[in-house]
C-alpha positions as CSV (number, residue, x, y, z in Angstrom):
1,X,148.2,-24.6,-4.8
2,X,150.6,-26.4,-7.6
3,X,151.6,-24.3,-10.4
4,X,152.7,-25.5,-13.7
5,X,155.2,-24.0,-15.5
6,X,155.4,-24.9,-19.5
7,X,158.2,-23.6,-21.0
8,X,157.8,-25.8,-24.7
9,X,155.1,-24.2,-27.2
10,X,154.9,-20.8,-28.9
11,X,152.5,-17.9,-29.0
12,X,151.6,-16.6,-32.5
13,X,152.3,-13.0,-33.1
14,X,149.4,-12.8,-35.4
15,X,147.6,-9.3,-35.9
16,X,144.0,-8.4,-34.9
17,X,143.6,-9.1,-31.5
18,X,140.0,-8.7,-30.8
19,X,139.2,-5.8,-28.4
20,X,137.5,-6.8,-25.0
21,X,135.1,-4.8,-24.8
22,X,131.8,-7.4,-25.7
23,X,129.7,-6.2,-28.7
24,X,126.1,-6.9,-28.7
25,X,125.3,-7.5,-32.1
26,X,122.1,-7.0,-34.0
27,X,119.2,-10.3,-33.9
28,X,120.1,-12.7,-36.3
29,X,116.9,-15.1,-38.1
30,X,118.5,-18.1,-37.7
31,X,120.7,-20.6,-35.8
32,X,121.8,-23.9,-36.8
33,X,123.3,-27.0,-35.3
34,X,125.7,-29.1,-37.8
35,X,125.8,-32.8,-36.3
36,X,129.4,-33.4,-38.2
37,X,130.8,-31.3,-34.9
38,X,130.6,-34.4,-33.1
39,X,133.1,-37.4,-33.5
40,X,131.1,-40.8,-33.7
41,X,127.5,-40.0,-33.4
42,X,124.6,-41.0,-35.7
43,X,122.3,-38.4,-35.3
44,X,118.9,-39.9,-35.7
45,X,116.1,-36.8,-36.2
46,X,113.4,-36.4,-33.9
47,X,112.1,-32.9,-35.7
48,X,111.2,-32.8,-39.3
49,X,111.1,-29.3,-41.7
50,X,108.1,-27.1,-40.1
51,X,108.2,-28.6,-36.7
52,X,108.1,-25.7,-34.0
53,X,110.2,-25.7,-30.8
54,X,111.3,-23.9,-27.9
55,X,115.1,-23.2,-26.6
56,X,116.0,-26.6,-25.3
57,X,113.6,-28.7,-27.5
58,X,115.3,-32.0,-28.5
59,X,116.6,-32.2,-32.0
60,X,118.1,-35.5,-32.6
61,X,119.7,-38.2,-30.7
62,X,123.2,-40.6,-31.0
63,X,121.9,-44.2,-31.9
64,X,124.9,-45.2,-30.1
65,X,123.3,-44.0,-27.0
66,X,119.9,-43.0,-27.6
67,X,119.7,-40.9,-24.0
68,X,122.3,-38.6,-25.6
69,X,119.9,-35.5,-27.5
70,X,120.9,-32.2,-28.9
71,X,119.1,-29.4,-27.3
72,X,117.7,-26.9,-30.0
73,X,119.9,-23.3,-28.8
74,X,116.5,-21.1,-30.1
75,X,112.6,-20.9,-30.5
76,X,111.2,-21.0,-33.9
77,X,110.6,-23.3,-36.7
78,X,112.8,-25.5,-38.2
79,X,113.3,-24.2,-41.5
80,X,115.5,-26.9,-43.6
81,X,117.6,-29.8,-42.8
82,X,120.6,-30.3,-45.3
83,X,121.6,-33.8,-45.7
84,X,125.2,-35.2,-47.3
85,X,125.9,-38.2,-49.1
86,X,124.3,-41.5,-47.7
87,X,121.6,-39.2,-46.3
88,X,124.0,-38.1,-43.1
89,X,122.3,-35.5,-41.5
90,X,124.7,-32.0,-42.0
91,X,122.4,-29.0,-41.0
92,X,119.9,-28.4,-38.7
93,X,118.4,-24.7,-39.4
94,X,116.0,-22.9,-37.2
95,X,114.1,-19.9,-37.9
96,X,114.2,-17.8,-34.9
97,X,110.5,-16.4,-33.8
98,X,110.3,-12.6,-32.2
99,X,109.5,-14.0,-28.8
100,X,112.1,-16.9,-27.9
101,X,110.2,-19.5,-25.1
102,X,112.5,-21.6,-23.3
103,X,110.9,-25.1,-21.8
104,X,111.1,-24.9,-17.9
105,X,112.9,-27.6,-15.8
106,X,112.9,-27.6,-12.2
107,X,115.1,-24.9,-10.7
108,X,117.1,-25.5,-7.6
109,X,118.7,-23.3,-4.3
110,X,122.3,-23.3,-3.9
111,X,121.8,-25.5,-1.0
112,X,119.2,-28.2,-3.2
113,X,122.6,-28.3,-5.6
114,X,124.7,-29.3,-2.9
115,X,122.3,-32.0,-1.7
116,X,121.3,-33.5,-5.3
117,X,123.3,-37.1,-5.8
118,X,125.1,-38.1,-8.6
119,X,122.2,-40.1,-10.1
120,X,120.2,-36.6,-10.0
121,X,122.1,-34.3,-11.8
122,X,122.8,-36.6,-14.6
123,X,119.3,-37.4,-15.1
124,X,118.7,-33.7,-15.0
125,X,121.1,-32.6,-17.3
126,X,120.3,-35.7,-19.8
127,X,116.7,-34.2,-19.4
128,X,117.6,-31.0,-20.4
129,X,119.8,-32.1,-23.5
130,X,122.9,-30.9,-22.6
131,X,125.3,-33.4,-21.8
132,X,127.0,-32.7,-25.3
133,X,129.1,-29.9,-23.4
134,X,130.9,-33.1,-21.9
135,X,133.6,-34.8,-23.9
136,X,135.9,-38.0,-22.9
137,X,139.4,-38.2,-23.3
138,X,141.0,-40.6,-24.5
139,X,139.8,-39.5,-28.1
140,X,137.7,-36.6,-27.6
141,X,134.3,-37.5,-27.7
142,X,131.1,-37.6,-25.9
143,X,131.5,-39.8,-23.0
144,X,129.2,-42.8,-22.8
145,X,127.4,-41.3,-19.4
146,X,126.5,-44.7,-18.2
147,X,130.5,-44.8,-16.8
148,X,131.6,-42.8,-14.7
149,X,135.0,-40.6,-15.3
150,X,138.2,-40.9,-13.3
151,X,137.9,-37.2,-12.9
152,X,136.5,-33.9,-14.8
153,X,139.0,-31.4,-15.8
154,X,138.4,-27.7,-16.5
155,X,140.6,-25.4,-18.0
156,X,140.5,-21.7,-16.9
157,X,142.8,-20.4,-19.8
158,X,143.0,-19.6,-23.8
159,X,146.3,-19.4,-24.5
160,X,145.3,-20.4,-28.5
161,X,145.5,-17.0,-30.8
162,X,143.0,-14.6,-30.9
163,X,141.2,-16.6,-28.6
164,X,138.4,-15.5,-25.8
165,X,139.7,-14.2,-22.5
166,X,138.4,-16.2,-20.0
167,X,139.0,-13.8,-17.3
168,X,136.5,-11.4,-19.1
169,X,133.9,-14.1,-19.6
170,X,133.9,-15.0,-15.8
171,X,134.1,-11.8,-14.3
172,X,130.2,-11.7,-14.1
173,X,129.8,-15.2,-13.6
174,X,131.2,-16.8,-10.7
175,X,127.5,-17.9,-9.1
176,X,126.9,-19.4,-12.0
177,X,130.6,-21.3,-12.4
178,X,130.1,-22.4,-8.7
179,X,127.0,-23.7,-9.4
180,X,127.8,-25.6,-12.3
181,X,131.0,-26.8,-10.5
182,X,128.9,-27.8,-7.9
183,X,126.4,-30.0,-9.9
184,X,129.1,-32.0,-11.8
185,X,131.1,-32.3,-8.7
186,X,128.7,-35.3,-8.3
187,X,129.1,-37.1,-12.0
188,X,133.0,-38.6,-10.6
189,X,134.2,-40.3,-7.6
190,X,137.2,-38.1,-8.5
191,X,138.5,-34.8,-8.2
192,X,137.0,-32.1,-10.5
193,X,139.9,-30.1,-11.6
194,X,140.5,-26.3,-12.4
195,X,143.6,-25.1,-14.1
196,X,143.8,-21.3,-14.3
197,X,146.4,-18.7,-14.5
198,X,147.9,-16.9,-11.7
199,X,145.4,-14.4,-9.5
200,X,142.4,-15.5,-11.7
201,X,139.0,-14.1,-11.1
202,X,138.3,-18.3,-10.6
203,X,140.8,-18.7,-7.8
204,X,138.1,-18.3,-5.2
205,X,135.9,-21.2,-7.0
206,X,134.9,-24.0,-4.2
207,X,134.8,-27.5,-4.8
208,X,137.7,-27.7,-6.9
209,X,141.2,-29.1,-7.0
210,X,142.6,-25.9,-7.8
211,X,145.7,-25.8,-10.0
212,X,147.8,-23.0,-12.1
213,X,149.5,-22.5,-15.0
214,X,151.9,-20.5,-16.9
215,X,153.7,-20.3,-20.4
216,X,153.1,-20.1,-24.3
217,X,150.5,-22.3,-25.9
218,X,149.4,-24.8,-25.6
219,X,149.5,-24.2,-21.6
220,X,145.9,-23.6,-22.2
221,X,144.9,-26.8,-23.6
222,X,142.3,-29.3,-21.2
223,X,145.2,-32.5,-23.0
224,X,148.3,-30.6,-21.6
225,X,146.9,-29.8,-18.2
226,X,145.6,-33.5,-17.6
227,X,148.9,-34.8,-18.9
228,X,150.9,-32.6,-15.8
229,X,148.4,-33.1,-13.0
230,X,147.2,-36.4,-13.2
231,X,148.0,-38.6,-16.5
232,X,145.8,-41.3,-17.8
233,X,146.2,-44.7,-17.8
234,X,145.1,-47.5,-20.4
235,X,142.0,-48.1,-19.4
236,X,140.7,-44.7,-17.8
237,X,138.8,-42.0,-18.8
238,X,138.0,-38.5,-17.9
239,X,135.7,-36.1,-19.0
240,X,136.4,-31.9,-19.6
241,X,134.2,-29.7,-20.2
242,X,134.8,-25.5,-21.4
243,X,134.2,-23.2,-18.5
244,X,131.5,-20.9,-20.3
245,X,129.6,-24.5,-20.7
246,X,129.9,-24.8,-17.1
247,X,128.3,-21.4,-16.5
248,X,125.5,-22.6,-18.8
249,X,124.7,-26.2,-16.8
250,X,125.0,-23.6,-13.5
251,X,121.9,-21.6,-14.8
252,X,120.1,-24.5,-16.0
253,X,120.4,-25.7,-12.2
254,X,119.7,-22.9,-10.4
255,X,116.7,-21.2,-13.5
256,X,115.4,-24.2,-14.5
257,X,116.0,-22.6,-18.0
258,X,118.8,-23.3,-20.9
259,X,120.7,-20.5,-21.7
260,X,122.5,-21.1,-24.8
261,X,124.6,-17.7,-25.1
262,X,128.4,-17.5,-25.0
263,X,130.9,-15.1,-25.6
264,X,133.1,-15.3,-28.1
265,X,136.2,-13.6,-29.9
266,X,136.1,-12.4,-33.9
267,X,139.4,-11.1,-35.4
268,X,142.6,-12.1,-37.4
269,X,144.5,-9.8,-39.9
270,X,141.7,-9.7,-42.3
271,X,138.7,-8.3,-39.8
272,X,138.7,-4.7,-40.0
273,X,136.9,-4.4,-36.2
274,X,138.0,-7.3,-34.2
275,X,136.1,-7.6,-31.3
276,X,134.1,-10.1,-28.6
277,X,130.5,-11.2,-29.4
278,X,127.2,-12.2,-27.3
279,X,126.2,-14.7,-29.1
280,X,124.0,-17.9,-28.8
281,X,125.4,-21.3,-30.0
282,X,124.7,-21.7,-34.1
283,X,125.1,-18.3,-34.7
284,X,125.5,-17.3,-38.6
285,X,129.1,-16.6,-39.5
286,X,127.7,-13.9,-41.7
287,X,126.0,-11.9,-39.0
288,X,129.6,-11.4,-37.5
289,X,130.9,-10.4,-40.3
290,X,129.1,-8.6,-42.6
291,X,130.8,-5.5,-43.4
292,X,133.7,-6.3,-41.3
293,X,136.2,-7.7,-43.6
294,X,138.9,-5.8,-44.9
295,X,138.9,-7.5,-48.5
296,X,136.4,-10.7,-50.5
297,X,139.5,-12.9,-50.5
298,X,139.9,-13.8,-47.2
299,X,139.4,-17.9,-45.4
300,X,136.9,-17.9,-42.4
301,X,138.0,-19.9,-39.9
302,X,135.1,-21.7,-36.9
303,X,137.7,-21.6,-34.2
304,X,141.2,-20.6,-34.3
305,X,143.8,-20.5,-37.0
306,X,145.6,-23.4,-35.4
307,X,142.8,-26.0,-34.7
308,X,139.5,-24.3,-36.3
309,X,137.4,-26.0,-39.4
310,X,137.2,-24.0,-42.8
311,X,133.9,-22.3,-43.3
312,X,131.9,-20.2,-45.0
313,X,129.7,-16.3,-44.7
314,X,127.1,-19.3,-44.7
315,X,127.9,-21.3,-42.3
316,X,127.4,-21.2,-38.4
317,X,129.7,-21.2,-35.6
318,X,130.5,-24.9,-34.2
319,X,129.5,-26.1,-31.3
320,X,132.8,-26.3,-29.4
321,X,134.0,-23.0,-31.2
322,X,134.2,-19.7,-29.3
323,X,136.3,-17.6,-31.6
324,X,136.0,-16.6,-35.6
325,X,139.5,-16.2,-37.0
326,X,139.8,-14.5,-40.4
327,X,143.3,-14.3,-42.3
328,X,143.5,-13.9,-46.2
329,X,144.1,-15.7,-49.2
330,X,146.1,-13.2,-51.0
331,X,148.9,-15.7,-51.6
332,X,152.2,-13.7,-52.5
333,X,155.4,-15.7,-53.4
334,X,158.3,-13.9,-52.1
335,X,161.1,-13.9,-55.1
336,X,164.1,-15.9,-53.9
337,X,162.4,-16.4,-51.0
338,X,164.9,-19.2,-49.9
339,X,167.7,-17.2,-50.4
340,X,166.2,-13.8,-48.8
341,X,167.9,-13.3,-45.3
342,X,165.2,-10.8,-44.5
343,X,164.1,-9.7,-41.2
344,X,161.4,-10.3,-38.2
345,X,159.7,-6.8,-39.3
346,X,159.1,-8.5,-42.6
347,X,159.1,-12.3,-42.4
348,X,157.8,-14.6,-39.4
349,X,159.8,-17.6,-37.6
350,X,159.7,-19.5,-34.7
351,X,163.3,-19.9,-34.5
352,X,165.1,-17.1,-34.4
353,X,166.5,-17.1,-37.9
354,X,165.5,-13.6,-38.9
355,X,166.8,-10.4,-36.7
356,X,164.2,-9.7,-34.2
357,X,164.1,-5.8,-34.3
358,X,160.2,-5.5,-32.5
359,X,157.5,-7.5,-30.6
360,X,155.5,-6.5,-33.6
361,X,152.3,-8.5,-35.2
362,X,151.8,-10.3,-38.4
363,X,149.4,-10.5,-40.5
364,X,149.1,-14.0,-41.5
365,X,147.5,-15.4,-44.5
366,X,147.3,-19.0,-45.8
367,X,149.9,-19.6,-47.4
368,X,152.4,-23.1,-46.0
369,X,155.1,-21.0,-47.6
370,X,155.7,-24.4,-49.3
371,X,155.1,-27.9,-50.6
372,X,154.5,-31.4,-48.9
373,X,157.8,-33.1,-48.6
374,X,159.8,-36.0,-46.7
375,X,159.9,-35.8,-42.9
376,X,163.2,-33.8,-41.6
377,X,163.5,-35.1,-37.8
378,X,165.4,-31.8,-36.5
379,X,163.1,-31.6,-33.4
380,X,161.1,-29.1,-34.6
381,X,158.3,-31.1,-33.6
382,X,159.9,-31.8,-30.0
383,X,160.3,-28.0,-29.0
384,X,156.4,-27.7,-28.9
385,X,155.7,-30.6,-27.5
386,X,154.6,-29.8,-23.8
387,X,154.5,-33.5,-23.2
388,X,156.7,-36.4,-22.3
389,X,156.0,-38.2,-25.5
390,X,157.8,-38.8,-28.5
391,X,156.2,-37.4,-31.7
392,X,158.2,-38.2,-34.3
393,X,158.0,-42.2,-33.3
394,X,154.5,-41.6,-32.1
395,X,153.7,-40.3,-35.9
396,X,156.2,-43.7,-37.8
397,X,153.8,-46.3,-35.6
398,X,150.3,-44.5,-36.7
399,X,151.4,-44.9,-40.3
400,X,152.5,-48.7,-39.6
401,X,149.1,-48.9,-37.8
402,X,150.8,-50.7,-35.1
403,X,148.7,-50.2,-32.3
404,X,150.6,-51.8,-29.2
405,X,153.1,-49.5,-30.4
406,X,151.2,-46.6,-30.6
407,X,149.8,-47.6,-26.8
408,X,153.4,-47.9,-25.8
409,X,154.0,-44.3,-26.9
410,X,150.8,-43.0,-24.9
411,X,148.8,-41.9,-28.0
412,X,145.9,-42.1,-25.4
413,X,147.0,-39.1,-23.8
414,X,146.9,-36.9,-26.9
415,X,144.3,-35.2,-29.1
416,X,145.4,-33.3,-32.3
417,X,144.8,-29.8,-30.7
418,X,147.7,-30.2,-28.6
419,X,149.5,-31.0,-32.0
420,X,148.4,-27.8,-34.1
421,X,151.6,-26.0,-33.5
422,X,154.0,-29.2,-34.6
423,X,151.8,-28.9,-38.0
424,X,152.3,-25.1,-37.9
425,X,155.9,-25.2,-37.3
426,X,156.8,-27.8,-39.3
427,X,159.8,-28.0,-42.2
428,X,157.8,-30.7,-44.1
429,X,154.6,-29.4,-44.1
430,X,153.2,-32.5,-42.6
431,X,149.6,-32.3,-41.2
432,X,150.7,-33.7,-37.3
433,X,147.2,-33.0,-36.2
434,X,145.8,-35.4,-38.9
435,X,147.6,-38.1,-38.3
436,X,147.3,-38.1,-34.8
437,X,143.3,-38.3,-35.5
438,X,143.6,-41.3,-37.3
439,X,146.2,-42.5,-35.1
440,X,143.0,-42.5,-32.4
441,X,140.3,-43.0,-34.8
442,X,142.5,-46.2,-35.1
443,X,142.6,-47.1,-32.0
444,X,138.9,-46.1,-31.2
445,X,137.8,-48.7,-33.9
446,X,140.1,-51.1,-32.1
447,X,138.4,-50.7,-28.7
């Protein structure tokens, strides 16, 4: 099979690396579903405050694409719906009942899967609510399902920090990967690609265009995988989709039932226990949590440090987030910080400006360890930049809003995960990731 070697990128030394071993916690009394998650949707309510509903019970719908709904992840009663300003629709909040009632679709053999045609199992899943687990590149979004993707890529690795191993996710569920795999096997023409690591509990996963991967972050990254094995061209589109969402479209498939648990990593300098979580999709932050932190003045992070959303103890986990990252906000200026030659045991670079005297961790806070300033172009944005792209002229043509130029120098390819470590690392404290965004949000408008 091809391997990939990536050899730009860095991994982040960054203490509390969540243990393994999955923690079952205690039954929260609420989920919630937070429609901002999703780029370019107008979420039009079908429930109002008081309705009842059952796992999989359709909450609201795009009005871009009205067949696109938003499967409720438990059984209750809708308890409150926050709205923002010009009444956009923030917070759905379910109250979970004791007993949690799924609705039932029509379960399927192994060998109905294989047999189903493309039409059926995107009616099926549309049906069920759950084609929000597929996004589109170019610009990361939910695909318009009426056209068909080039190809469906799935990548088998976290390589972001603190992130969930997937090897420990799949070890129990390879029927269920395989069936999913098998089902959306039929929604491209194309190949359905899997990128994992070397000797990966998924290397015996059928159906596939099997590929492997090695290096620092962001090796794991769905954008850096495409942009080795098969690039995209103006005018195509693919679709990706997480693995533990493919395990979930597997059960649906083969149960007839929506299972909306996942498995996801808590920890970060500040949590005192980090750990992996059962969880179901809208869990409360706070539930995690509680008790947990090692000090009040700490920022939660839905996702990683690198690419996550602030949040709150209030708020839930996002939708595409399988990790809660937690560093503090105990800001300490370091006197003549400048002028301090230091050491690695002490200080943290990427370069190796400091003596490096251990492979020790750090315990990260929020600081930028500086101000916004002009833009220094000493490649430090081209050393982590897995791609053959060019940031820095990639980042000039998005501020000139010149689009054809921006086409030229294959913005389509990118999403601003794959840019988190060129904002991390860089000597002007420019936000990369941002400006890539708007680069596509841009271009979107455009198209």
């Amino acid at each position: 099979m091809p391997h990939i070697k990536i050899k730009k990128g860095h991994d982040l030394k960054i203490s509390g690396v969540p243990d393994k071993n999955i923690v079952y916690p205690s039954q929260h009394s609420t989920l919630a579903i937070l429609p901002n998650d999703f780029r370019g949707v107008k979420p039009k309510l079908l429930v109002k405050e008081g309705d009842k509903l059952k796992i999989g019970s359709p909450l609201f719908y795009n009005k871009i694409n009205p067949d696109v709904k938003w499967a409720s992840p438990g059984c209750g009663k809708v308890k409150n719906i926050v709205y923002g300003p010009r009444r956009v629709i923030e917070k759905i909040e379910i109250d979970l009942d004791k007993d949690q009632d799924s609705i039932d679709y029509k379960a399927h053999t192994n060998e109905e899967i294989s047999k189903l045609s493309g039409e059926q199992v995107l009616e099926e899943i549309l049906k069920a609510n759950l084609f929000t687990y597929f996004r589109q590149r170019p610009f990361n979004v939910i695909p318009n399902h009426k056209v068909p993707p080039r190809d469906i890529f799935i990548s088998g690795l976290n390589t972001g920090p603190l992130s969930v191993d997937i090897e420990v996710v799949m070890a129990g569920q390879l029927e269920n990967f395989q069936n999913g795999v098998n089902a959306i096997s039929k929604l491209t023409k194309g190949n359905v690609y899997l990128t994992t690591k070397k000797n990966s509990v998924l290397s015996s996963i059928e159906n596939v265009k099997l590929n492997t991967i090695s290096g620092p972050h962001p090796a794991g990254n769905v954008g850096i995988q495409i942009h080795h094995i098969s690039y995209l061209r103006p005018g195509e589109i693919v679709w990706t989709i997480n693995p533990q969402d493919v395990v979930v479209l597997g059960k649906l498939f083969r149960t007839g039932k929506y299972d909306p648990t996942r498995i996801i990593s808590v920890g970060g300098p500040s949590v005192k226990t980090p750990s992996y979580y059962k969880v179901r999709t809208g869990v409360p932050i706070k539930s995690l949590i509680h008790d947990n932190l090692k000090s009040e003045n700490v920022r939660i992070i839905s996702g990683d440090v690198l690419t996550g959303r602030n949040a709150s103890a209030q708020d839930s986990l996002s939708f595409y987030d399988y990790s809660i990252s937690v560093i503090s906000n105990d800001i300490k200026r370091e006197f003549i910080g400048m002028l301090n030659p230091g050491s690695s045991s002490s200080r943290y670079s990427l370069t190796p400006v400091f003596v490096s005297l251990s492979e020790k961790l750090f315990n990260f806070t929020s600081s930028q360890n500086g101000n916004h300033r002009a833009v220094v172009p000493i490649n430090a944005w081209e050393r982590l930049l897995p791609m053959d792209i060019l940031p820095n002229e990639l980042y000039r043509s998005i501020l000139a809003e010149d689009i054809e130029e921006m086409e030229n120098l294959g913005i389509i390819e990118c999403d601003d995960e794959d840019f988190a470590l060129c904002s991390f690392a860089c000597p002007s404290k420019t936000d990369v990731s941002g400006v890539i965004r708007q680069g596509l949000n841009l271009l979107q408008a455009e198209v």
